[in-house]
C-alpha positions in Angstrom: 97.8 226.5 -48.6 98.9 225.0 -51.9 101.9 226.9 -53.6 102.1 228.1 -56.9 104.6 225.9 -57.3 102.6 222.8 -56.3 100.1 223.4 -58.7 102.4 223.4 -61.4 103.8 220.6 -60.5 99.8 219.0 -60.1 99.1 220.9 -63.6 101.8 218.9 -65.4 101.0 215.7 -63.8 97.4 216.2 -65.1 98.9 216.9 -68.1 100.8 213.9 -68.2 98.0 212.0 -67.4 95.7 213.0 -70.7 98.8 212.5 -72.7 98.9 208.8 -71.9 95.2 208.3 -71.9 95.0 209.6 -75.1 98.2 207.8 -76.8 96.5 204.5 -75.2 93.3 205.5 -77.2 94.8 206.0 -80.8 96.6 202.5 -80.1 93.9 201.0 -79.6 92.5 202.4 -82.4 95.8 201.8 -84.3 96.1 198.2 -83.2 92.2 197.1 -84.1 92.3 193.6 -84.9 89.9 194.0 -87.9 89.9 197.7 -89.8 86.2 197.2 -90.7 85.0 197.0 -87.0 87.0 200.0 -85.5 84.4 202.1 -83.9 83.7 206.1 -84.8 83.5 207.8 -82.0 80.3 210.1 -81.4 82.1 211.8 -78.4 79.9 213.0 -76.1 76.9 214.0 -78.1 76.2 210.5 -78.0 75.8 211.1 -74.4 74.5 214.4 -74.6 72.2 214.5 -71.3 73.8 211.4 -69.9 75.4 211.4 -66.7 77.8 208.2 -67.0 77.8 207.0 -63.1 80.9 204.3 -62.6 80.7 202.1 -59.7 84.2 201.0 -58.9 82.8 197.4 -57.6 83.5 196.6 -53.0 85.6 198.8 -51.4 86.7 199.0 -47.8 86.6 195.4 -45.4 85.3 194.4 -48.2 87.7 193.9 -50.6 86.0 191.4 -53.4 87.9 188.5 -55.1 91.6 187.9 -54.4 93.9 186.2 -55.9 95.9 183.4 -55.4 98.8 185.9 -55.9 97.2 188.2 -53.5 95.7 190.6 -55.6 92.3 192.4 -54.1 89.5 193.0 -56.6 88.6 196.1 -54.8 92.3 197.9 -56.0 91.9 196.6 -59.4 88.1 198.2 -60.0 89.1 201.6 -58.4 92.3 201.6 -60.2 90.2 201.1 -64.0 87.3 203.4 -62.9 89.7 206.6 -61.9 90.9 205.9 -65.7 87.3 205.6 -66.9 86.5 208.6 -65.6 89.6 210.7 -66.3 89.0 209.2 -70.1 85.3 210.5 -70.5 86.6 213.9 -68.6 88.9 214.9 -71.4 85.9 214.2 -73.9 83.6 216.4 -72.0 81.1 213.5 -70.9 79.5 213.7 -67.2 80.7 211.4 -65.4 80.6 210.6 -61.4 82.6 207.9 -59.3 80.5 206.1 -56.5 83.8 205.9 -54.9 87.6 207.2 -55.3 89.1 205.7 -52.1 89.6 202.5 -51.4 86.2 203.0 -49.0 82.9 201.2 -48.4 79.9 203.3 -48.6 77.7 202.1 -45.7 76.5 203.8 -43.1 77.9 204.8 -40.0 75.6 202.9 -37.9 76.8 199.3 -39.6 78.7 197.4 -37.2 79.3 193.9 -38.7 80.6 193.2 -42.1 77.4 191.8 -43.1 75.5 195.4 -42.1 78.4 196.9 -43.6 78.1 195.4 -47.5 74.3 195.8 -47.2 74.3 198.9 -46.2 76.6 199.7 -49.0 75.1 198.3 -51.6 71.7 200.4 -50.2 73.4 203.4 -50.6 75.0 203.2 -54.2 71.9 201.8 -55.6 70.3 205.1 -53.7 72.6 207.3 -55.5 72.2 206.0 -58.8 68.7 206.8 -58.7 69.4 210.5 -57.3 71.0 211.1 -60.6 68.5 212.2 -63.2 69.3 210.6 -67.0 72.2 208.3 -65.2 74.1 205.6 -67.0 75.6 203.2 -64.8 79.0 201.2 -65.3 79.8 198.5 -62.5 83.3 197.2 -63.1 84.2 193.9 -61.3 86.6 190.9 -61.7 85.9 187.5 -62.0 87.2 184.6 -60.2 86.3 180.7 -60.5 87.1 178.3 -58.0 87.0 174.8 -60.1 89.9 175.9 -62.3 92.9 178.8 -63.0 92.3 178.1 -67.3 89.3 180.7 -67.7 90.1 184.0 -68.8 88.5 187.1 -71.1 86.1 190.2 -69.9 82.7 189.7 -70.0 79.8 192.4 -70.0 76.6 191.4 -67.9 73.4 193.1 -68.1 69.7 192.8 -66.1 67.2 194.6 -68.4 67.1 193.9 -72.3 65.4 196.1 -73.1 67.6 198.8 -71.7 70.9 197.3 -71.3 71.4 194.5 -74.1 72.5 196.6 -77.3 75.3 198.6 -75.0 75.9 195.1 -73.6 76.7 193.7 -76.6 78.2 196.9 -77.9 80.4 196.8 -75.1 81.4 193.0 -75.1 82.7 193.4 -79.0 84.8 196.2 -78.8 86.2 194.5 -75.3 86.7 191.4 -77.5 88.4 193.5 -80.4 90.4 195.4 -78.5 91.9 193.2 -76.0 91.4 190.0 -76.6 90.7 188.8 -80.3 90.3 185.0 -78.9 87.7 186.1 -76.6 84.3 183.8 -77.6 82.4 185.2 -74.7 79.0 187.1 -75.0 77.0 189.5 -73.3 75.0 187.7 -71.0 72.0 188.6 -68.7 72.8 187.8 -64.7 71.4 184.5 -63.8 71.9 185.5 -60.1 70.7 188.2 -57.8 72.8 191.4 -57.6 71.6 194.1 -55.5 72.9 197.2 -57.4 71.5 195.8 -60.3 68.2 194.6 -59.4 67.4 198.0 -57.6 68.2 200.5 -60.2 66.0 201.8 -63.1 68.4 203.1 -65.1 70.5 201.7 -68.4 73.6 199.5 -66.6 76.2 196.8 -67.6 78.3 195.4 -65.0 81.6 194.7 -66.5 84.0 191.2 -65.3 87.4 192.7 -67.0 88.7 189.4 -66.5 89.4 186.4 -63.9 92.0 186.6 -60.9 92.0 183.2 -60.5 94.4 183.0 -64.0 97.5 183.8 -63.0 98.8 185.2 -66.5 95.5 187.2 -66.5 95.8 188.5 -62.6 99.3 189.6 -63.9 97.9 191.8 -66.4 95.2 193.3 -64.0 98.0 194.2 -62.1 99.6 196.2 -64.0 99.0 200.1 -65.1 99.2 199.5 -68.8 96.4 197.1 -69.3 93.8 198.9 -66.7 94.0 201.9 -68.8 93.8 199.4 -72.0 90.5 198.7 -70.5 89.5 201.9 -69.2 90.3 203.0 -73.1 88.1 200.0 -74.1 85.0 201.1 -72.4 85.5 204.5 -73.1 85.1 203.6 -76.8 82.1 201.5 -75.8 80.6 204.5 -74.6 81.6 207.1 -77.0 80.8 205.0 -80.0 77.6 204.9 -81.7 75.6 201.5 -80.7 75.0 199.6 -84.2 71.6 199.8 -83.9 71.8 203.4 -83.4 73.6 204.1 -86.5 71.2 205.4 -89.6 
């Protein structure tokens, strides 16, 4: 039985939490790179209807990109998607989390690894299309083998017609709000990804930048800059699309 006492103690924790989100939101907002770009937010009316559904990317045995420091995408995707979600919860958006353990979701009748990730994959892309009006976010991070120089976020996307303007919407205020020097654009997937392919609603799957540069792994690492980019897609979300303004 919890004690009065431990749920104080879990109540000021909680709000500790929203403090810091919320200070890392107004410097964001603060620190905008260019004044005429910084993004109004809508707050959830934008979303009104919209259940946001965040798929922290692997989980489990199957732990994604490392790093040549060691670090496992899998940890750095859950750790950004508990912030996404605790973000969007003090704006009063619905949101869900795939996952929010380090877990893979297959079934319990997968034995190998390779029956394990498909089976996974099965099942998220089955609960995306359980929930009615979904949104989905798919947060990853990128790696490249040839060479530790390539660094920024990058949004991906499978559908235009669906995906492109939050893709795009998404990529800028990345850019702006992290990473001025970031040239990269929203780009559609030139390679099959199951979640992706087998999902009919809106959905960006967002690289929030490459382990395989060390200064950048660094940063992935740490607490401050996974909120930075939880806060960053937050506004992406809140935000009114350009082509939705009128």
């Amino acid at each position: 039985m919890r004690t009065r006492k431990g749920r104080t103690r879990q109540g000021r924790r909680g709000l500790v939490l929203a403090a810091v989100l919320l200070f890392t939101i107004s410097a964001i907002w603060h620190s905008w790179s260019d004044p005429l770009t910084v993004p109004v937010l809508a707050g959830p009316a934008r979303l009104k209807g919209t259940t946001v559904v965040i798929d922290a990317g692997h989980g489990g045995e199957d732990g994604g990109a490392v790093s040549p420091a060691g670090t496992v995408e899998s940890g750095v995707n859950l750790s950004i998607a508990l912030r996404l979600n605790a973000i969007l919860g003090l704006y009063g958006v619905n949101s869900v989390l795939l996952r929010t353990e380090d877990v893979s979701l297959h079934d319990p009748g997968a034995k190998t690894l390779h029956e394990k990730k498909a089976s996974d994959l099965r099942n998220r892309a089955e609960l995306v299309e359980s929930i009615p009006d979904a949104l989905l976010v798919s947060i990853h991070q990128n790696t490249y083998a040839g060479s530790s120089r390539y660094h920024g976020a990058q949004v991906f996307y499978t559908d235009p017609e669906r995906s492109l303007p939050l893709a795009q919407h998404t990529q800028e205020i990345l850019r702006q709000a992290l990473d001025p020097e970031n040239t990269r654009q929203a780009s559609k997937l030139q390679r099959a990804v199951y979640l992706m392919d087998h999902i009919t609603c809106p959905a960006i799957l967002v690289e929030c930048g490459f382990l395989s540069n060390p200064e950048e792994d660094a940063l992935l690492r740490t607490s401050g800059y996974q909120t930075k980019l939880a806060a960053a897609l937050a506004c992406a979300l809140l935000s009114p699309i350009p082509e939705e303004k009128t």
